[in-house]
N, CA, C and O atoms as a CHARMM CRD file, in Angstrom:
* protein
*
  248
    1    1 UNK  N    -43.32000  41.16600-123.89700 PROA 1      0.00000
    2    1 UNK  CA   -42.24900  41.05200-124.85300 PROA 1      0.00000
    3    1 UNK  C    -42.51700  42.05600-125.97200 PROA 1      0.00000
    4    1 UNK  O    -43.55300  42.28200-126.59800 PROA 1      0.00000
    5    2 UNK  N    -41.28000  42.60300-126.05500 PROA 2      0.00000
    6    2 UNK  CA   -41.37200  43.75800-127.57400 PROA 2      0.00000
    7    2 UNK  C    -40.35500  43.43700-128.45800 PROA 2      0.00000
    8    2 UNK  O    -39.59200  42.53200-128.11900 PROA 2      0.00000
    9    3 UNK  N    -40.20200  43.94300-129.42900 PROA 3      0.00000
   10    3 UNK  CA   -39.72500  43.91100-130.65300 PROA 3      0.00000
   11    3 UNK  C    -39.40600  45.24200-130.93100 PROA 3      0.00000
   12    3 UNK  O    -40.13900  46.23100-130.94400 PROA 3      0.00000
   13    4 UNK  N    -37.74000  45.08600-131.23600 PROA 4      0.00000
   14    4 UNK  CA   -37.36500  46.96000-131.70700 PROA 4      0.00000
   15    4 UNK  C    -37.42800  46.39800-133.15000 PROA 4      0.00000
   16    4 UNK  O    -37.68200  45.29900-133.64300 PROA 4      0.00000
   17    5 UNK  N    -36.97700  48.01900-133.76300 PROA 5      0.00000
   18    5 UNK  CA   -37.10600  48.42600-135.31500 PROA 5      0.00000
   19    5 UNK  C    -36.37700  47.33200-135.54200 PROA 5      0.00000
   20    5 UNK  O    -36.58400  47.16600-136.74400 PROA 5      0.00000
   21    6 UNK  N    -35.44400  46.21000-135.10100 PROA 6      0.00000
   22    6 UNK  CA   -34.46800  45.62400-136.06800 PROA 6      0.00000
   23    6 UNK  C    -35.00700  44.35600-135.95900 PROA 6      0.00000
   24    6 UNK  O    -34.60000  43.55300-136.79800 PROA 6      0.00000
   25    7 UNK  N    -35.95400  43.89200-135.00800 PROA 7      0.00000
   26    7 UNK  CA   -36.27200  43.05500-135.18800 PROA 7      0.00000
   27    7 UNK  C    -36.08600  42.27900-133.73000 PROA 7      0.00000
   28    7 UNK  O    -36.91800  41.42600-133.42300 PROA 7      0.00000
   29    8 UNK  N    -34.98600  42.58600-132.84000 PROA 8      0.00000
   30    8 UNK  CA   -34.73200  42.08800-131.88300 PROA 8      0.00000
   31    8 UNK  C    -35.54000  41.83100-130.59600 PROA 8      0.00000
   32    8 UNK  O    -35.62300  42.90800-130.00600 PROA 8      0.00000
   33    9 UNK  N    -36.01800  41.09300-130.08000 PROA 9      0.00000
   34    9 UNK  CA   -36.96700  40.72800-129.26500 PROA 9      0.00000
   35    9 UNK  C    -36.75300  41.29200-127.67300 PROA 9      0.00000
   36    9 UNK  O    -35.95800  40.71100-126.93400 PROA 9      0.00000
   37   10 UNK  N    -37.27000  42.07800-127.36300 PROA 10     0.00000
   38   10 UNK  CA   -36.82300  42.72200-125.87300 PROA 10     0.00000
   39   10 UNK  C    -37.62500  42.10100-124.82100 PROA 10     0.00000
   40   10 UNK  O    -38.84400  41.93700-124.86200 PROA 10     0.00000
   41   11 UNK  N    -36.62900  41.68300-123.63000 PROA 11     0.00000
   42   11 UNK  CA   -38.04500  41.11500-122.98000 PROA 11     0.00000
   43   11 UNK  C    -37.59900  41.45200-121.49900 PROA 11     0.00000
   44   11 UNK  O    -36.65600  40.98100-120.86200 PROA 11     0.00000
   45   12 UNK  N    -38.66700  42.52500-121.07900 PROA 12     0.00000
   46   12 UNK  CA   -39.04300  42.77500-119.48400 PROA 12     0.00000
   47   12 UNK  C    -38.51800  41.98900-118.30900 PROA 12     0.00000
   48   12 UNK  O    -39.24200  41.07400-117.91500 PROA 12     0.00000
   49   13 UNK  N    -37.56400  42.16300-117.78800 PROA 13     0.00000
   50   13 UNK  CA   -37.79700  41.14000-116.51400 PROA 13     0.00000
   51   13 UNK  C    -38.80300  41.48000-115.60900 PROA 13     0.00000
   52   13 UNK  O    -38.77000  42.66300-115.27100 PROA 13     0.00000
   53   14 UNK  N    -39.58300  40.88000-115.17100 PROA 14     0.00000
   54   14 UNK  CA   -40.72100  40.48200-114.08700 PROA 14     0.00000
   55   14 UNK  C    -40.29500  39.85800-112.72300 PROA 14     0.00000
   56   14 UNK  O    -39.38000  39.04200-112.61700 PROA 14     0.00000
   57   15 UNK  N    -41.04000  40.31800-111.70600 PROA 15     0.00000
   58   15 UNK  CA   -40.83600  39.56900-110.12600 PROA 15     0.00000
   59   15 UNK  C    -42.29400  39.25300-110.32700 PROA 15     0.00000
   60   15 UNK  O    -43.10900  39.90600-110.97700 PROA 15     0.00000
   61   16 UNK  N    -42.51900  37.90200-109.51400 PROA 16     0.00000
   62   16 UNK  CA   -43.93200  37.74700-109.05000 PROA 16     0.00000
   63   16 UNK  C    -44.04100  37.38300-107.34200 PROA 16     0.00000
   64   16 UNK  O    -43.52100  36.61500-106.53300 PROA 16     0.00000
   65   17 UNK  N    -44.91800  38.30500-107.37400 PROA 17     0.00000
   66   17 UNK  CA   -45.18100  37.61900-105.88700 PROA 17     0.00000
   67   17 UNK  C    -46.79400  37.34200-105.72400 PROA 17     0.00000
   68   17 UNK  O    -47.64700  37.72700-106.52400 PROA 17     0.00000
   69   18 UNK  N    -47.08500  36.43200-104.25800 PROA 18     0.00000
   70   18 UNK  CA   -48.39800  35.81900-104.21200 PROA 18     0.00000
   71   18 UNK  C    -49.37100  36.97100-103.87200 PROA 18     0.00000
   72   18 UNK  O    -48.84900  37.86700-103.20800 PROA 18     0.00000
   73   19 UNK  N    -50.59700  37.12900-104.16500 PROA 19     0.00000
   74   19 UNK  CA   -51.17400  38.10300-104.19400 PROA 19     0.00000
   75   19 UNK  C    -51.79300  38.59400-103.03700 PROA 19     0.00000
   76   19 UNK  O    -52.54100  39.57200-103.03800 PROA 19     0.00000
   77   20 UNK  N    -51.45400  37.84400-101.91400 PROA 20     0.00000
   78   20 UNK  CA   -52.05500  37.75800 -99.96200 PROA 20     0.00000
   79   20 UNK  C    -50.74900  38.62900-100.00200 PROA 20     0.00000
   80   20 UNK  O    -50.86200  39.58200 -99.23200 PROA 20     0.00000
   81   21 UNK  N    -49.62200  38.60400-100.61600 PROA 21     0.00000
   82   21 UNK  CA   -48.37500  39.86600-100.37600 PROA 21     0.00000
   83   21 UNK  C    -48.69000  41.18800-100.61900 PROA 21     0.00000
   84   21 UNK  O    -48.22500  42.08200 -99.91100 PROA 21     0.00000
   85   22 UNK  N    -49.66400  41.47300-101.83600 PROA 22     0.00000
   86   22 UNK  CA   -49.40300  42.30100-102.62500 PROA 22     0.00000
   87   22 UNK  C    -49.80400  43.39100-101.81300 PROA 22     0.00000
   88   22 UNK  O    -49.29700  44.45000-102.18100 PROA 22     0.00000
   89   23 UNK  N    -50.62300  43.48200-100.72900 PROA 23     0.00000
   90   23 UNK  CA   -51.05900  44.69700 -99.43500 PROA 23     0.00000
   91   23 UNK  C    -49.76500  45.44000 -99.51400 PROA 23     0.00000
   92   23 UNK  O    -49.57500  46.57700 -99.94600 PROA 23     0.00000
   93   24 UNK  N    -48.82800  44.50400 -98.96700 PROA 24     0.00000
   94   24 UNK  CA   -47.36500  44.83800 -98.20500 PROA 24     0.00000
   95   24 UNK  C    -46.79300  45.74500 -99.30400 PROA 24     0.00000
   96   24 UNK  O    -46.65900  46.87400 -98.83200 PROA 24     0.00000
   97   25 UNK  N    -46.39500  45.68700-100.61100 PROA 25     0.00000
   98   25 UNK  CA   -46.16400  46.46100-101.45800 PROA 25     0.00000
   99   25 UNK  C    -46.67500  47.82100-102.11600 PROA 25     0.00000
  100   25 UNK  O    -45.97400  48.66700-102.67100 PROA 25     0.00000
  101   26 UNK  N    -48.17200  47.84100-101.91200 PROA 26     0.00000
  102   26 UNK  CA   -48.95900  48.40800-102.09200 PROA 26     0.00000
  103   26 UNK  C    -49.05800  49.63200-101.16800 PROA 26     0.00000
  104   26 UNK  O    -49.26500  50.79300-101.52200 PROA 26     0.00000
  105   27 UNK  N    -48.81900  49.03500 -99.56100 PROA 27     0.00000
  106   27 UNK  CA   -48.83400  49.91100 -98.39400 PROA 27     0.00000
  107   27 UNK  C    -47.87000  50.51200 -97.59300 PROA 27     0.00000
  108   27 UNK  O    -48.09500  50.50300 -96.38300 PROA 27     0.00000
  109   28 UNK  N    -46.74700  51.08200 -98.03200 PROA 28     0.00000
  110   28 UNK  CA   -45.55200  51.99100 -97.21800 PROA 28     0.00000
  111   28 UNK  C    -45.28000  51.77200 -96.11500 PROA 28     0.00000
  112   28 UNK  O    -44.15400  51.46800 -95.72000 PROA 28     0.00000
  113   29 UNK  N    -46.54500  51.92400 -95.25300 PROA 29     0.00000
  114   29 UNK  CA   -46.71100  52.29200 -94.15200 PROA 29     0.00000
  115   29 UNK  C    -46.79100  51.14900 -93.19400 PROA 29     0.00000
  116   29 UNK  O    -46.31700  51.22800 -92.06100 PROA 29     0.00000
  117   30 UNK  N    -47.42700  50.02200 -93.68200 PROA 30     0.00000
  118   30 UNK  CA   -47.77100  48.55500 -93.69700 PROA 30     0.00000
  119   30 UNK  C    -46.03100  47.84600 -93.25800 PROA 30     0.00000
  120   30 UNK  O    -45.39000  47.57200 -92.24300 PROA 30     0.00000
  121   31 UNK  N    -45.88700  47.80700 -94.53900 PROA 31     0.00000
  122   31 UNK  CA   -44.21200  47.48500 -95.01100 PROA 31     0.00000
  123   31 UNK  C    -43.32100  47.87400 -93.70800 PROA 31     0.00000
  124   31 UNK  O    -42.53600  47.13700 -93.11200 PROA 31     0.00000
  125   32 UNK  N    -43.74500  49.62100 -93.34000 PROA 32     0.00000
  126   32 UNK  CA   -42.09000  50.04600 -92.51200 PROA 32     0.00000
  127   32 UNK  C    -42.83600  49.07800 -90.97500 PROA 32     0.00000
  128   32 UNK  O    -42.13700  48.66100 -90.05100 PROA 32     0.00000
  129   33 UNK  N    -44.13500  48.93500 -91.05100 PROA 33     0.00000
  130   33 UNK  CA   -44.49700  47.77900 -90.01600 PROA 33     0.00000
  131   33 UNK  C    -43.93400  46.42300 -89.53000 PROA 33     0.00000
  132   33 UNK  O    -43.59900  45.88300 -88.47600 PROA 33     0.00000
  133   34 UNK  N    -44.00100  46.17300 -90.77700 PROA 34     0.00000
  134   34 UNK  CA   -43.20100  44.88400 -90.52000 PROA 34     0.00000
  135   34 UNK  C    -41.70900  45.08900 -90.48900 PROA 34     0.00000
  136   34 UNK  O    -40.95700  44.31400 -89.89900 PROA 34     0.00000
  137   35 UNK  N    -41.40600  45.88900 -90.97900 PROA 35     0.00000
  138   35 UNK  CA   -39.62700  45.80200 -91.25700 PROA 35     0.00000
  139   35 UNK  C    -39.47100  46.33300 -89.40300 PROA 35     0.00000
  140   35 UNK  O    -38.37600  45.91400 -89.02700 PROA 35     0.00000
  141   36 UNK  N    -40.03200  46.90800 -88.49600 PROA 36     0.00000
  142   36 UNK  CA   -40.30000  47.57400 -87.22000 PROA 36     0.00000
  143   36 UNK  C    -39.84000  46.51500 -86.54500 PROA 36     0.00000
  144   36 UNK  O    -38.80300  46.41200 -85.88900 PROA 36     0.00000
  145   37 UNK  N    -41.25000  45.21200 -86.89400 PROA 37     0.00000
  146   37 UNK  CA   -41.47400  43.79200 -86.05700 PROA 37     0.00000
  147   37 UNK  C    -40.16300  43.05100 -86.13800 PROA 37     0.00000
  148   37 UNK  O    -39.54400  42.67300 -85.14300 PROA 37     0.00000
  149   38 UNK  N    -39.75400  42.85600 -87.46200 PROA 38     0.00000
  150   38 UNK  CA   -38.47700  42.12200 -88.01400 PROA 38     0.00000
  151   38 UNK  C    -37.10800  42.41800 -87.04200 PROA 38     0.00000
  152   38 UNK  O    -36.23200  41.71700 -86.53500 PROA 38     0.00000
  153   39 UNK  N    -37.34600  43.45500 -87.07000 PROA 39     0.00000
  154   39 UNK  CA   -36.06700  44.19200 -86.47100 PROA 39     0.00000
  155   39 UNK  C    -35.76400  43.76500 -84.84400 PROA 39     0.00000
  156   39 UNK  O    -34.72500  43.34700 -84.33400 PROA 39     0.00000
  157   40 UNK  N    -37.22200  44.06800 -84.18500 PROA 40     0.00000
  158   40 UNK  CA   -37.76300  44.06400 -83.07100 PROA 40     0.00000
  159   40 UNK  C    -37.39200  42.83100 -82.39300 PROA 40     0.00000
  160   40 UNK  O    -36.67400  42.82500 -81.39300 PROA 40     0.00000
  161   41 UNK  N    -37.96300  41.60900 -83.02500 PROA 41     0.00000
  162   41 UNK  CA   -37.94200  40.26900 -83.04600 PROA 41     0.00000
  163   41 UNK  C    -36.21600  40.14100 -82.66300 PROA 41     0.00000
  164   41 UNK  O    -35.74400  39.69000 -81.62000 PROA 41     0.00000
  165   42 UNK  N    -35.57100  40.61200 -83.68800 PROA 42     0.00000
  166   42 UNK  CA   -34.65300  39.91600 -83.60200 PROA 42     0.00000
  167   42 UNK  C    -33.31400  40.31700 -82.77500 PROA 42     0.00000
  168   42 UNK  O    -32.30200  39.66600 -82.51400 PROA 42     0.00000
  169   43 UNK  N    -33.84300  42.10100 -82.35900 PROA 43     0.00000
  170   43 UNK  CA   -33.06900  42.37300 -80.76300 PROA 43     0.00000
  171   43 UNK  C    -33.59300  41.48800 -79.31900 PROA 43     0.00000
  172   43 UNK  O    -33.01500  41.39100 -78.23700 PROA 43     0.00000
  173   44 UNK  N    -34.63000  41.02300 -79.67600 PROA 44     0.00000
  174   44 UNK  CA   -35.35100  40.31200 -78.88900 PROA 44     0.00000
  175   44 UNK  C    -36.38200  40.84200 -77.65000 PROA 44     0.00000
  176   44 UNK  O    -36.60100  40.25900 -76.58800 PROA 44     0.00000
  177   45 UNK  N    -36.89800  42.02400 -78.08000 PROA 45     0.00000
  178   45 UNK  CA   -37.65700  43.04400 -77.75600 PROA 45     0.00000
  179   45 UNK  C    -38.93500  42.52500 -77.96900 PROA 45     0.00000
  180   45 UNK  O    -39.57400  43.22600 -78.75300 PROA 45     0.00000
  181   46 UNK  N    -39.46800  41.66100 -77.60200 PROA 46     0.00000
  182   46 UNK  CA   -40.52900  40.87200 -78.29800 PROA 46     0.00000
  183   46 UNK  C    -41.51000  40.43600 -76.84900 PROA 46     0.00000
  184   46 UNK  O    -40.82600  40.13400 -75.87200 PROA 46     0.00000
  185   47 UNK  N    -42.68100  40.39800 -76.70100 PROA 47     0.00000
  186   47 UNK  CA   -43.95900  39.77700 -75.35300 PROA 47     0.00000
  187   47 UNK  C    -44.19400  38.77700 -76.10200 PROA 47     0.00000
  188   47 UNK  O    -44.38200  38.67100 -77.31300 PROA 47     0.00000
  189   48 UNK  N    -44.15400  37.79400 -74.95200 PROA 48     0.00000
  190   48 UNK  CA   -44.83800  36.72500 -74.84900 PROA 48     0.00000
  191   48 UNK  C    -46.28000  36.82300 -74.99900 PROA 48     0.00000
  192   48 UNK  O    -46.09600  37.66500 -74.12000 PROA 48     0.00000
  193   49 UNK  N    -47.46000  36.81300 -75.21300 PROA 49     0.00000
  194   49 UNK  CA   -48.74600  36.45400 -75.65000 PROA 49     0.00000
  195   49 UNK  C    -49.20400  35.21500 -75.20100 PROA 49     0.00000
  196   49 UNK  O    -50.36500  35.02600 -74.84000 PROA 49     0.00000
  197   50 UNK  N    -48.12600  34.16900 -75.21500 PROA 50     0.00000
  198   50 UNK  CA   -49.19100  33.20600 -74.87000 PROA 50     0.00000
  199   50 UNK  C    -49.78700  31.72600 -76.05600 PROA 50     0.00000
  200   50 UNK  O    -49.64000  31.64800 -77.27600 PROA 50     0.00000
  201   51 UNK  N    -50.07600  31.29800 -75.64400 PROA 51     0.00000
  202   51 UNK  CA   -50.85900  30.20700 -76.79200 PROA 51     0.00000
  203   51 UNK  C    -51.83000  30.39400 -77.29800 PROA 51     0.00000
  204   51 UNK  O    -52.89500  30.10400 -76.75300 PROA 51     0.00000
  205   52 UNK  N    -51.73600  31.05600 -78.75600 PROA 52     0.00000
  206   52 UNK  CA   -52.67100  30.83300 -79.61800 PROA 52     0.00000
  207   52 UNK  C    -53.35600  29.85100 -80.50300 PROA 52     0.00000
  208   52 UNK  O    -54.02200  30.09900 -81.50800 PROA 52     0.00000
  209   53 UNK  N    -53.01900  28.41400 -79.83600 PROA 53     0.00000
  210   53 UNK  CA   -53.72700  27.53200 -80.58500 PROA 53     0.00000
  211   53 UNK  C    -55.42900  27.53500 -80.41300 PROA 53     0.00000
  212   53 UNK  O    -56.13300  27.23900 -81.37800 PROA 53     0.00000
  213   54 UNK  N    -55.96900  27.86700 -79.20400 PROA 54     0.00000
  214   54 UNK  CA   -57.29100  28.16100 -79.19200 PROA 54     0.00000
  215   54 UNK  C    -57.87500  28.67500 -80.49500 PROA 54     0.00000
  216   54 UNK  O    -58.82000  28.09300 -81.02800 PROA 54     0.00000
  217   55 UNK  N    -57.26500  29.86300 -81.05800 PROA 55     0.00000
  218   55 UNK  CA   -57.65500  30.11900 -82.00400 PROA 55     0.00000
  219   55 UNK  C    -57.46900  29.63200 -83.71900 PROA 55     0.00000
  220   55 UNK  O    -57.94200  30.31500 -84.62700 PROA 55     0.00000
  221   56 UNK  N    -56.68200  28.30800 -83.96300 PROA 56     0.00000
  222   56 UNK  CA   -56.37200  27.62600 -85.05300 PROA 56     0.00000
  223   56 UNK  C    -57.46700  26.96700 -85.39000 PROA 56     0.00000
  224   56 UNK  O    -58.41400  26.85500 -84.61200 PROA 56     0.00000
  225   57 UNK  N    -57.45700  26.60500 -86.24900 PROA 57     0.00000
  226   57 UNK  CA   -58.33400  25.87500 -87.52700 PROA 57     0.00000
  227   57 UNK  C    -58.25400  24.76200 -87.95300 PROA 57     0.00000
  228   57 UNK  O    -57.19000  24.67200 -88.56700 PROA 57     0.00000
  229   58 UNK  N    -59.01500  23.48200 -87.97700 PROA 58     0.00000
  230   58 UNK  CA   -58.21500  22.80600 -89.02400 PROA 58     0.00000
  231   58 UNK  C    -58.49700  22.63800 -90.20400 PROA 58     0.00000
  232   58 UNK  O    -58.53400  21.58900 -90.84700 PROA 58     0.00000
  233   59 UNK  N    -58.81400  24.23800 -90.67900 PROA 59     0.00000
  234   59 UNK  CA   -58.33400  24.04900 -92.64200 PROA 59     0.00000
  235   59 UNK  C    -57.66900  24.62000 -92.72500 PROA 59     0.00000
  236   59 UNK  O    -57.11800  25.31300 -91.87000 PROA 59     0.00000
  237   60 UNK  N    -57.50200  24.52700 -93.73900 PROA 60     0.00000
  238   60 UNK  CA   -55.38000  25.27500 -94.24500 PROA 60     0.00000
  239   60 UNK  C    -55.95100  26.00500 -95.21600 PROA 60     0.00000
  240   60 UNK  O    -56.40900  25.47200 -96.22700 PROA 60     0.00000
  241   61 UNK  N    -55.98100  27.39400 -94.98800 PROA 61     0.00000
  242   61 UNK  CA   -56.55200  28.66900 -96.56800 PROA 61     0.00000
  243   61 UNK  C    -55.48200  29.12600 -97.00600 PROA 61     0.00000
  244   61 UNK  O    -55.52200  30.33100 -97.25100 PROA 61     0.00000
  245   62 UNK  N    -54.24700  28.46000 -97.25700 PROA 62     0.00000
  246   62 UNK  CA   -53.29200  28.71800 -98.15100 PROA 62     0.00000
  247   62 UNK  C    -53.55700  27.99000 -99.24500 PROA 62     0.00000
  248   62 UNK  O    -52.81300  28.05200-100.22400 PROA 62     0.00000
């Protein structure tokens, strides 16, 4: 927050995002990655893989 000569209080708008995001913003290249997958996904251009529950957890690191 600033303050001009008259006194009037100026104030910044801000975005926040969680900081496990902040790669994605940070990385161009990252980003046109996912926007690739997004896209991909949803022509439905997408492999099956399979079940990855073998590899789950049960703690939650969110």
């Amino acid at each position: 927050m600033a303050r001009n000569i008259d006194g009037v209080l100026l104030l910044t708008p801000v975005v926040s995002i969680p900081e496990r995001e902040l790669i994605v913003w940070e990385n161009p290249a990252l980003a046109e990655r996912i926007r690739t997958g997004i896209t991909e996904a949803q022509a439905r251009r997408t492999v099956d893989l399979g079940d990855f529950t073998d590899y789950a957890t049960d703690t939650n690191e969110e």
